[in-house]
PyMOL CGO cylinders between C-alpha atoms (Angstrom):
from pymol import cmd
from pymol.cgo import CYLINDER

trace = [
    CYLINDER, -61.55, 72.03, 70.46, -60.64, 73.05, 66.95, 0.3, 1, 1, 1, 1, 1, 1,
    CYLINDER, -60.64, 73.05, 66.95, -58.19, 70.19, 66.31, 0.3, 1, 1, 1, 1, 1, 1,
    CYLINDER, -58.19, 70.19, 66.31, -61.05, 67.83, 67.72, 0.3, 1, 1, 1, 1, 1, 1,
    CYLINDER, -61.05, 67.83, 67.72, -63.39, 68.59, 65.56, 0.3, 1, 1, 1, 1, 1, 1,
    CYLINDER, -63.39, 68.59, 65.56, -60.89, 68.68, 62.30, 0.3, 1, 1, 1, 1, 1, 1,
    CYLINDER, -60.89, 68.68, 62.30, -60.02, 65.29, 63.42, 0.3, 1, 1, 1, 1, 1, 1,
    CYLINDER, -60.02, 65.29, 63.42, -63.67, 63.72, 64.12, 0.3, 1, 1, 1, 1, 1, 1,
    CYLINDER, -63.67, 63.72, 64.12, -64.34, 65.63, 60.35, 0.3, 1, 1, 1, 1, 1, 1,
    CYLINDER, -64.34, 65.63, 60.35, -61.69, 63.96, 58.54, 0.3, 1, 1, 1, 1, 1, 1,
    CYLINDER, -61.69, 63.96, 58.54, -62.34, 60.38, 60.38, 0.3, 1, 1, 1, 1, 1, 1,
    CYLINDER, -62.34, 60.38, 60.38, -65.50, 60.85, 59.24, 0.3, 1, 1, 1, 1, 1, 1,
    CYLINDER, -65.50, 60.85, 59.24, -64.56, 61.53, 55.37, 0.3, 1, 1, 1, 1, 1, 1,
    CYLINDER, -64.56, 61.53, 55.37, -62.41, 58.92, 55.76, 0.3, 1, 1, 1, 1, 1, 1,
    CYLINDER, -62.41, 58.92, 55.76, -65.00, 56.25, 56.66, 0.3, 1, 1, 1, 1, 1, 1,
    CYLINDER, -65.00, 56.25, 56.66, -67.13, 57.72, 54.06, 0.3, 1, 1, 1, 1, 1, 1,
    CYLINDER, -67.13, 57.72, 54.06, -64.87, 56.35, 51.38, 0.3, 1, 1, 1, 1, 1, 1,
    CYLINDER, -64.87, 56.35, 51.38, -64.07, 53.07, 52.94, 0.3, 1, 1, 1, 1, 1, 1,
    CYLINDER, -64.07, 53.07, 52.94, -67.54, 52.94, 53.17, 0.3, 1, 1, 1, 1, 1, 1,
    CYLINDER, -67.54, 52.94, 53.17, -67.79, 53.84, 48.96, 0.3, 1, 1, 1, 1, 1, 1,
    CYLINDER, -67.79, 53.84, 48.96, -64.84, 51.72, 47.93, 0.3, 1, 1, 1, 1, 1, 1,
    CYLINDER, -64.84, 51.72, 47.93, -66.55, 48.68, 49.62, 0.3, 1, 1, 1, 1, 1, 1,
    CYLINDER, -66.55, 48.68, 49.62, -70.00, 49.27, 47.79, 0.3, 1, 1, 1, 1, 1, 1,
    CYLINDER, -70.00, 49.27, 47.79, -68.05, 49.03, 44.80, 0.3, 1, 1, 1, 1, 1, 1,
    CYLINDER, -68.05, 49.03, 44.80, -65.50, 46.21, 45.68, 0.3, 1, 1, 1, 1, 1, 1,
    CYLINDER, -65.50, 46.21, 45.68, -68.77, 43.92, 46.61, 0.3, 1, 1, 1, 1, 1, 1,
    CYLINDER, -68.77, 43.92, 46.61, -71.92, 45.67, 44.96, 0.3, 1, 1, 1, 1, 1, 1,
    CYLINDER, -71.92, 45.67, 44.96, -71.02, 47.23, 41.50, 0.3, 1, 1, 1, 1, 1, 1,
    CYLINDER, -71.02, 47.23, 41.50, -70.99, 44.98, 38.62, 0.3, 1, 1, 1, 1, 1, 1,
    CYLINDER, -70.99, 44.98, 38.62, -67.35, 44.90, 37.17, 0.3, 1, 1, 1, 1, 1, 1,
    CYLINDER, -67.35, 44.90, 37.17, -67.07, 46.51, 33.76, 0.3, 1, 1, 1, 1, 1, 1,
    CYLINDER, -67.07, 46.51, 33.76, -63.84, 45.19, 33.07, 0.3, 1, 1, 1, 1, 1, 1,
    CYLINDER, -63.84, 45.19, 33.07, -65.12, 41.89, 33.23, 0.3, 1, 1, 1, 1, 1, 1,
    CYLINDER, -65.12, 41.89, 33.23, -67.78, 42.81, 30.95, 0.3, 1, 1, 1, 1, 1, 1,
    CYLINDER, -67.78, 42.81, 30.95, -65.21, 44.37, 28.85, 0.3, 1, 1, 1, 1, 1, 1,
    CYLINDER, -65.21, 44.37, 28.85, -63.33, 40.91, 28.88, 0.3, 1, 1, 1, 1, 1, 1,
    CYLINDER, -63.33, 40.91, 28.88, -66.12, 39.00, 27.63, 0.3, 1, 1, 1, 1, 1, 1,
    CYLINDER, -66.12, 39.00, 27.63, -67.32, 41.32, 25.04, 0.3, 1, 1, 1, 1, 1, 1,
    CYLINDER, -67.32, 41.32, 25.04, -63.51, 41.08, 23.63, 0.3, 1, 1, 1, 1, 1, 1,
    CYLINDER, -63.51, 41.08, 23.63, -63.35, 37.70, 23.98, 0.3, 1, 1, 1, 1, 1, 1,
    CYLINDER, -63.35, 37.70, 23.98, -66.24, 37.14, 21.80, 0.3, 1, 1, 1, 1, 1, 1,
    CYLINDER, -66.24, 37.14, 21.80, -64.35, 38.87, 19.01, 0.3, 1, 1, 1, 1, 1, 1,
    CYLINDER, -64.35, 38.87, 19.01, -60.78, 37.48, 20.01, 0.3, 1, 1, 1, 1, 1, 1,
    CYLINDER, -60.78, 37.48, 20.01, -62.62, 34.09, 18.86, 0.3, 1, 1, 1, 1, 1, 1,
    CYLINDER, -62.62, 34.09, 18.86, -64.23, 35.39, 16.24, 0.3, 1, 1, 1, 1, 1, 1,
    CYLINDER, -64.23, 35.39, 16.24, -61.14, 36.36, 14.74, 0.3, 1, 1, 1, 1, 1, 1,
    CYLINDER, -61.14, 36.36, 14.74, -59.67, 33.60, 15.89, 0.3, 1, 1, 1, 1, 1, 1,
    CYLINDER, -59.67, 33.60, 15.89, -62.03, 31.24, 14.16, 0.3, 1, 1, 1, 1, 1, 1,
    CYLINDER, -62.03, 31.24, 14.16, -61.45, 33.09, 10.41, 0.3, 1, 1, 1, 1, 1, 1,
    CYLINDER, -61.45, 33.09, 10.41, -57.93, 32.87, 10.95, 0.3, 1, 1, 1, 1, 1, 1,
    CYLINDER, -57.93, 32.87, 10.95, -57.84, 28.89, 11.80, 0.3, 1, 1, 1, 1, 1, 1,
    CYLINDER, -57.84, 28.89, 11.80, -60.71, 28.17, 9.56, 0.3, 1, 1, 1, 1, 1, 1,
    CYLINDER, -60.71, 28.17, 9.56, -57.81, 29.20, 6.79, 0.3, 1, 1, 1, 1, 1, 1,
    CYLINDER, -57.81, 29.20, 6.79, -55.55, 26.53, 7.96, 0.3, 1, 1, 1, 1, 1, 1,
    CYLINDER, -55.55, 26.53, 7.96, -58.44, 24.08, 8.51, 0.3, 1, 1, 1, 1, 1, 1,
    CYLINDER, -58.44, 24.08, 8.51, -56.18, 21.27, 6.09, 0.3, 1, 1, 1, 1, 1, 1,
    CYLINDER, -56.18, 21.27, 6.09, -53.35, 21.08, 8.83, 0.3, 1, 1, 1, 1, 1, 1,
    CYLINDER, -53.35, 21.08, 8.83, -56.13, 19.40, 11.37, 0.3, 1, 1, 1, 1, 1, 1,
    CYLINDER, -56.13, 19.40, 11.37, -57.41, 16.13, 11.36, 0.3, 1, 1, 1, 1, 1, 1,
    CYLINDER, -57.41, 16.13, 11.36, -60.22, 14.76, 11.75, 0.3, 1, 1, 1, 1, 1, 1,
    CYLINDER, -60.22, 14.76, 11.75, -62.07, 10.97, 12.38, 0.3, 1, 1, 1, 1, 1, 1,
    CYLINDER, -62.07, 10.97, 12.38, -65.97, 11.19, 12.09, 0.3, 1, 1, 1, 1, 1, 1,
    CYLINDER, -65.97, 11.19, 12.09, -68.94, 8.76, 12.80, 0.3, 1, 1, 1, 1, 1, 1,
    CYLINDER, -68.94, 8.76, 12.80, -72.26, 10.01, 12.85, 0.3, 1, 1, 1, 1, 1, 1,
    CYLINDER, -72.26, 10.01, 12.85, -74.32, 13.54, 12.87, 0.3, 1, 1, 1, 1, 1, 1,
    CYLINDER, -74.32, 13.54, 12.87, -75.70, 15.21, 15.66, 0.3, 1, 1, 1, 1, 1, 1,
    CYLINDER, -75.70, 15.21, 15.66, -78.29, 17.30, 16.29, 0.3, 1, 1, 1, 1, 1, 1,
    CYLINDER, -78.29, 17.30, 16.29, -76.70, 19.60, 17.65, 0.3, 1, 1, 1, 1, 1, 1,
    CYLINDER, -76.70, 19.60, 17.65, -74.47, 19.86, 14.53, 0.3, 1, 1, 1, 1, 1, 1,
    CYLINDER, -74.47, 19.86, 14.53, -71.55, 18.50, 15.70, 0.3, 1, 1, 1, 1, 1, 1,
    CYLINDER, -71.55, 18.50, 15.70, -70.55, 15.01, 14.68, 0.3, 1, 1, 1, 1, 1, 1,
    CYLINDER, -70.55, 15.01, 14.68, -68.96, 12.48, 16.73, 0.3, 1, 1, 1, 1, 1, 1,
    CYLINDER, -68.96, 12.48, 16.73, -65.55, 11.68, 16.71, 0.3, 1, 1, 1, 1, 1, 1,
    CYLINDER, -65.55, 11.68, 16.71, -61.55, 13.12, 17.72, 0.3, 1, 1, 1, 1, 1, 1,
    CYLINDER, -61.55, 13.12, 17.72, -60.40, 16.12, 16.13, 0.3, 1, 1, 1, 1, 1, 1,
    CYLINDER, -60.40, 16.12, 16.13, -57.44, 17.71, 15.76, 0.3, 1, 1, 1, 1, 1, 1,
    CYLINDER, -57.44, 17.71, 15.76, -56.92, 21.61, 15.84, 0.3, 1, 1, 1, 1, 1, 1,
    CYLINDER, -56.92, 21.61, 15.84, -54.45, 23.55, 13.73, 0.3, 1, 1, 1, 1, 1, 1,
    CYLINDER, -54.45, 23.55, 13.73, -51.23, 24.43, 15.46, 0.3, 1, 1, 1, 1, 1, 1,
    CYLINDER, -51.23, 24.43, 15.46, -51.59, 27.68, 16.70, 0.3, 1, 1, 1, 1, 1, 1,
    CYLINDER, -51.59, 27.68, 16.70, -48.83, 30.29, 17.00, 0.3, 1, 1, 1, 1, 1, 1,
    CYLINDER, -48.83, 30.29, 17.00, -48.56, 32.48, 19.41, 0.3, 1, 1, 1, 1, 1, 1,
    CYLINDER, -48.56, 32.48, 19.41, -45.63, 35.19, 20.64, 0.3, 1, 1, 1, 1, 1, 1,
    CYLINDER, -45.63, 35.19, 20.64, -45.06, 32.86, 23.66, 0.3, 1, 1, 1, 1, 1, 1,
    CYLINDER, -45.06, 32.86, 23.66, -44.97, 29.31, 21.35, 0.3, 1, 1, 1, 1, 1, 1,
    CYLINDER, -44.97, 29.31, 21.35, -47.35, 26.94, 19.87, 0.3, 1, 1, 1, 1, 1, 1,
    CYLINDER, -47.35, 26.94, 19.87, -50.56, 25.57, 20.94, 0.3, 1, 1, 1, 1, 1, 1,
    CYLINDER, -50.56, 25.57, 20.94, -52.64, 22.82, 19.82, 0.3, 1, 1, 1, 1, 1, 1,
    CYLINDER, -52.64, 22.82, 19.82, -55.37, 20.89, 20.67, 0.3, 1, 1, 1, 1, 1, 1,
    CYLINDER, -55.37, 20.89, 20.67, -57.54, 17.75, 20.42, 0.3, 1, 1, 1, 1, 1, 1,
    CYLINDER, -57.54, 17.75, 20.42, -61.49, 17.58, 20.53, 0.3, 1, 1, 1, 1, 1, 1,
    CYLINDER, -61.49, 17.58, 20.53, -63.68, 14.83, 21.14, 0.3, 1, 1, 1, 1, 1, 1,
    CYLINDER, -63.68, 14.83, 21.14, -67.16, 14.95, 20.58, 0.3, 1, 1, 1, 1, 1, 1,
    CYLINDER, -67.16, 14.95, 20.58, -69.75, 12.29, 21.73, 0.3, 1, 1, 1, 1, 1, 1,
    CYLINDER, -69.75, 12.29, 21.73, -73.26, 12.12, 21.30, 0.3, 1, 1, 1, 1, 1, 1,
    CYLINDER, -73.26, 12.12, 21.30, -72.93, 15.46, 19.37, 0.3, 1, 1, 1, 1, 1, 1,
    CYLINDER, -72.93, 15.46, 19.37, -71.44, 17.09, 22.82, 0.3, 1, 1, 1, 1, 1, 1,
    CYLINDER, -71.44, 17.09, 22.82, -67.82, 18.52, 23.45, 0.3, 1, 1, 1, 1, 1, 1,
    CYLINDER, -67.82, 18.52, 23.45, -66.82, 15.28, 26.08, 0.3, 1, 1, 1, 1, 1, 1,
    CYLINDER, -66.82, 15.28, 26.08, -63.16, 16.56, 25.90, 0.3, 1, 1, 1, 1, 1, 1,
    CYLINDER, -63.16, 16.56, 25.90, -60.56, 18.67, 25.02, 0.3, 1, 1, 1, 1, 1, 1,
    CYLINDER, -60.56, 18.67, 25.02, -56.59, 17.34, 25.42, 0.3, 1, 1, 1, 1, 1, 1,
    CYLINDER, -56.59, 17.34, 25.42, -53.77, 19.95, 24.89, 0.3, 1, 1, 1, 1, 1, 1,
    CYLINDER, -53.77, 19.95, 24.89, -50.77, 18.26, 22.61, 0.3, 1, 1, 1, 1, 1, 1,
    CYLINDER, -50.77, 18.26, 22.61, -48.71, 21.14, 22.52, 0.3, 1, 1, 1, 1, 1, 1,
    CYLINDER, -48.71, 21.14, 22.52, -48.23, 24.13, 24.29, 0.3, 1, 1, 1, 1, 1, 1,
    CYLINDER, -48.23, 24.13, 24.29, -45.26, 25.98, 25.58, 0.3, 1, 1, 1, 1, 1, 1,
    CYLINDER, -45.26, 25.98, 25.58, -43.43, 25.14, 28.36, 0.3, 1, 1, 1, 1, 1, 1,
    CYLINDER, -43.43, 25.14, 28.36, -39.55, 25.70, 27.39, 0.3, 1, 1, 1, 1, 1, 1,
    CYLINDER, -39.55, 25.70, 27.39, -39.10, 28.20, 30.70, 0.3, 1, 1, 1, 1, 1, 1,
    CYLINDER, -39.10, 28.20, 30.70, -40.59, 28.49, 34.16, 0.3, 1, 1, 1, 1, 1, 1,
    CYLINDER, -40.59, 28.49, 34.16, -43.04, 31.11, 33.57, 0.3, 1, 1, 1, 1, 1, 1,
    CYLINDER, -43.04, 31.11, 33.57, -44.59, 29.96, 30.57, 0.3, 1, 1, 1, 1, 1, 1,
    CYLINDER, -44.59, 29.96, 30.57, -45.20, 26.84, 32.43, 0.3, 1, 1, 1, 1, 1, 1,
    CYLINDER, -45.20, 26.84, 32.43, -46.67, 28.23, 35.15, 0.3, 1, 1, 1, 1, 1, 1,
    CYLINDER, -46.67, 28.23, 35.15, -48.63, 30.38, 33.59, 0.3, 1, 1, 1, 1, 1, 1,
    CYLINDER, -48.63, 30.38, 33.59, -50.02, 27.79, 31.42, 0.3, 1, 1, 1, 1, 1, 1,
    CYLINDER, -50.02, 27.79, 31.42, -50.73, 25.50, 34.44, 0.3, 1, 1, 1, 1, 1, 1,
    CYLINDER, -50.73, 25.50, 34.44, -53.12, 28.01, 35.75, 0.3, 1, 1, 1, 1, 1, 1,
    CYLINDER, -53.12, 28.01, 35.75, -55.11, 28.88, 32.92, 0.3, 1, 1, 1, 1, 1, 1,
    CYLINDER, -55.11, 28.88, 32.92, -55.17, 25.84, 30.20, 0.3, 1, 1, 1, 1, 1, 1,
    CYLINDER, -55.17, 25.84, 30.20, -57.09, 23.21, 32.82, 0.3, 1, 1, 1, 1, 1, 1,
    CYLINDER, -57.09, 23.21, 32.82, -59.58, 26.23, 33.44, 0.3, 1, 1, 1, 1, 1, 1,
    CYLINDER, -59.58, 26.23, 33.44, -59.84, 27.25, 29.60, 0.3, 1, 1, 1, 1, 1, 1,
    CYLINDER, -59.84, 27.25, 29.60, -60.93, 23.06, 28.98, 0.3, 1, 1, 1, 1, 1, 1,
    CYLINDER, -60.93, 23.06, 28.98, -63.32, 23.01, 31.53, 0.3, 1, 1, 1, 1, 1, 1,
    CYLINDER, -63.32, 23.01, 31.53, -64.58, 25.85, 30.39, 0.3, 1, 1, 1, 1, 1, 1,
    CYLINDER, -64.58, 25.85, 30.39, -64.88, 25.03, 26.81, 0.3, 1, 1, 1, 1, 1, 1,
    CYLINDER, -64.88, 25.03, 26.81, -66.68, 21.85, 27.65, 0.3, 1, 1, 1, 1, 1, 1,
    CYLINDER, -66.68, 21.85, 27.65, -68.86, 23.35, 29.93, 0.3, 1, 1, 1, 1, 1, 1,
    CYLINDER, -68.86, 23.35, 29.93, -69.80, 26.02, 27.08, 0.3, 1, 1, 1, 1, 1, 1,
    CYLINDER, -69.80, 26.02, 27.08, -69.81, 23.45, 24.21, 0.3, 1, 1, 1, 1, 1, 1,
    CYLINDER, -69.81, 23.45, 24.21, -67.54, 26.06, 22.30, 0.3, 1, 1, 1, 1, 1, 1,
    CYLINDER, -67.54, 26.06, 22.30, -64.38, 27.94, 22.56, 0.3, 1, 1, 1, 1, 1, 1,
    CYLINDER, -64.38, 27.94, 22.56, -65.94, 30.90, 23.95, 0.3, 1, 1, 1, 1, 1, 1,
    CYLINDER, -65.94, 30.90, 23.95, -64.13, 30.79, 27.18, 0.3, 1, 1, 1, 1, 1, 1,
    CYLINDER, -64.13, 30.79, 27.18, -63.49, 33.52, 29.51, 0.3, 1, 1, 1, 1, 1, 1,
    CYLINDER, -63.49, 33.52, 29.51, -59.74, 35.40, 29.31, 0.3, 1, 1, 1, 1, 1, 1,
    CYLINDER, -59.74, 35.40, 29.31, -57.56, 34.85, 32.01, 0.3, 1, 1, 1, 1, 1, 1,
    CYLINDER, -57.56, 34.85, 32.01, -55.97, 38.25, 33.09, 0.3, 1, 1, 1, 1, 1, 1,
    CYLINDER, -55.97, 38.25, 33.09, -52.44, 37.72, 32.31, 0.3, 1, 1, 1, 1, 1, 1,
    CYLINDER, -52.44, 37.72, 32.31, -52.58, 34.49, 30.24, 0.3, 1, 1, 1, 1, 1, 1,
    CYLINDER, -52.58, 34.49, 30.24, -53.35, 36.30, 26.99, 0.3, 1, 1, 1, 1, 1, 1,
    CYLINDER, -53.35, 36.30, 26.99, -50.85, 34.14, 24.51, 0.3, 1, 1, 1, 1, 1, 1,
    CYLINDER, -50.85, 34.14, 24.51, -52.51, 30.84, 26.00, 0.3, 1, 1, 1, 1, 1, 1,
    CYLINDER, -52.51, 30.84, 26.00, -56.39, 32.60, 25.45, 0.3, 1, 1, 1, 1, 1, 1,
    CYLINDER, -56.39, 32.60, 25.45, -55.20, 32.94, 22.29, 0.3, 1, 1, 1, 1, 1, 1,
    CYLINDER, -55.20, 32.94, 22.29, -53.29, 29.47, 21.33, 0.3, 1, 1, 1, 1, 1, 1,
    CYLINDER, -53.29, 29.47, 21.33, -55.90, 27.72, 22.82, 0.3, 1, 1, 1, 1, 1, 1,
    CYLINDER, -55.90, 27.72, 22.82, -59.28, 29.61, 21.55, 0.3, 1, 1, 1, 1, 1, 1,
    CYLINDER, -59.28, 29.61, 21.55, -57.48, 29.20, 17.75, 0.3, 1, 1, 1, 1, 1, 1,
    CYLINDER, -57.48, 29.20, 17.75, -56.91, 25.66, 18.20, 0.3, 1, 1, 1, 1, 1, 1,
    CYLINDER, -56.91, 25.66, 18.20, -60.08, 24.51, 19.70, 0.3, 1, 1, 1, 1, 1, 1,
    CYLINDER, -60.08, 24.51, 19.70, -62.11, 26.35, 17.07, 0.3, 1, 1, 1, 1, 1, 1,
    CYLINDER, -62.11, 26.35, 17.07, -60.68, 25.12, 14.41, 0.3, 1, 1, 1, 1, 1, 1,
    CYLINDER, -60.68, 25.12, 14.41, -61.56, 21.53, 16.06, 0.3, 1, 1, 1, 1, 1, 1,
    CYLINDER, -61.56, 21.53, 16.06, -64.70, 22.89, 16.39, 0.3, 1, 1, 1, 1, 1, 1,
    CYLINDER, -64.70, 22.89, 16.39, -65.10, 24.05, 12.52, 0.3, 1, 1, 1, 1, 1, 1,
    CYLINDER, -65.10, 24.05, 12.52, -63.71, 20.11, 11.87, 0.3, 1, 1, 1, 1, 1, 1,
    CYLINDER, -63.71, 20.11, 11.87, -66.53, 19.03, 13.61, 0.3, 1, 1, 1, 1, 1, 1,
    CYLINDER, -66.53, 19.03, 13.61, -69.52, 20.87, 12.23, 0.3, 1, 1, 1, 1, 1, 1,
]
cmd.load_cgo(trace, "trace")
């Protein structure tokens, strides 16, 4: 009777923290994600004073202001350097609007940096065009191409404005 009721006891303990871990797996608000976001904001931040130095190595082809203040035409970020290789990136902007974003460099000398970049970089462009900016959200394990890409497309961005 004694091992029954241990058992039922600990079945029951158990269940209780399946029962936790789920409300949290489904129900809590993720604070690394919140975490993620709040460092992304200053990963581009930083990122942006760092490109805006190299601003000359871009180029740029402009038509005509927008009101939302940036001006039409393809833009070319500053190579960035990362510890995995170099990124850079191309900006168009139509009717003052991000309309796309082209990668012209990145890394892809071995397998994993290739895969890797395969995953994130399509998600970072739509991303960046959905946002109108280069505040994107950081892939978890694509750090290098967060930060190739964010320094790039920001200083496309600074072209623009």
């Amino acid at each position: 009777m004694k091992k029954k009721l241990t058992a039922a006891l600990i079945a029951l303990l158990a269940l209780a923290a399946a029962t936790y871990n789920a409300f949290l797996l489904f129900f809590q608000t993720d604070t690394a994600t919140e975490t993620t976001t709040s460092s992304s904001s200053q990963v581009a931040s930083s990122s942006s004073q760092v490109s805006s130095s190299s601003q000359a190595a871009g180029t740029s082809e402009a038509s005509s202001s927008q009101s939302t203040g940036l001006t039409d035409g393809t833009y070319t970020g500053a190579v960035t350097s990362t510890n995995r290789g170099d990124y850079q990136v191309q900006l168009t902007v139509s009717g003052g609007n991000i309309s796309d974003v082209t990668i012209l460099q990145y890394p892809n000398d071995n397998p994993e940096s290739q895969e890797i970049n395969d995953g994130a970089l399509p998600t970072y462009i739509a991303e960046a065009i959905s946002n109108q900016s280069a505040q994107v959200n950081q892939i978890s394990g694509a750090t290098e191409a967060y930060n190739g890409f964010t320094g790039s497309l920001q200083d496309a961005i600074n072209q623009a404005s």
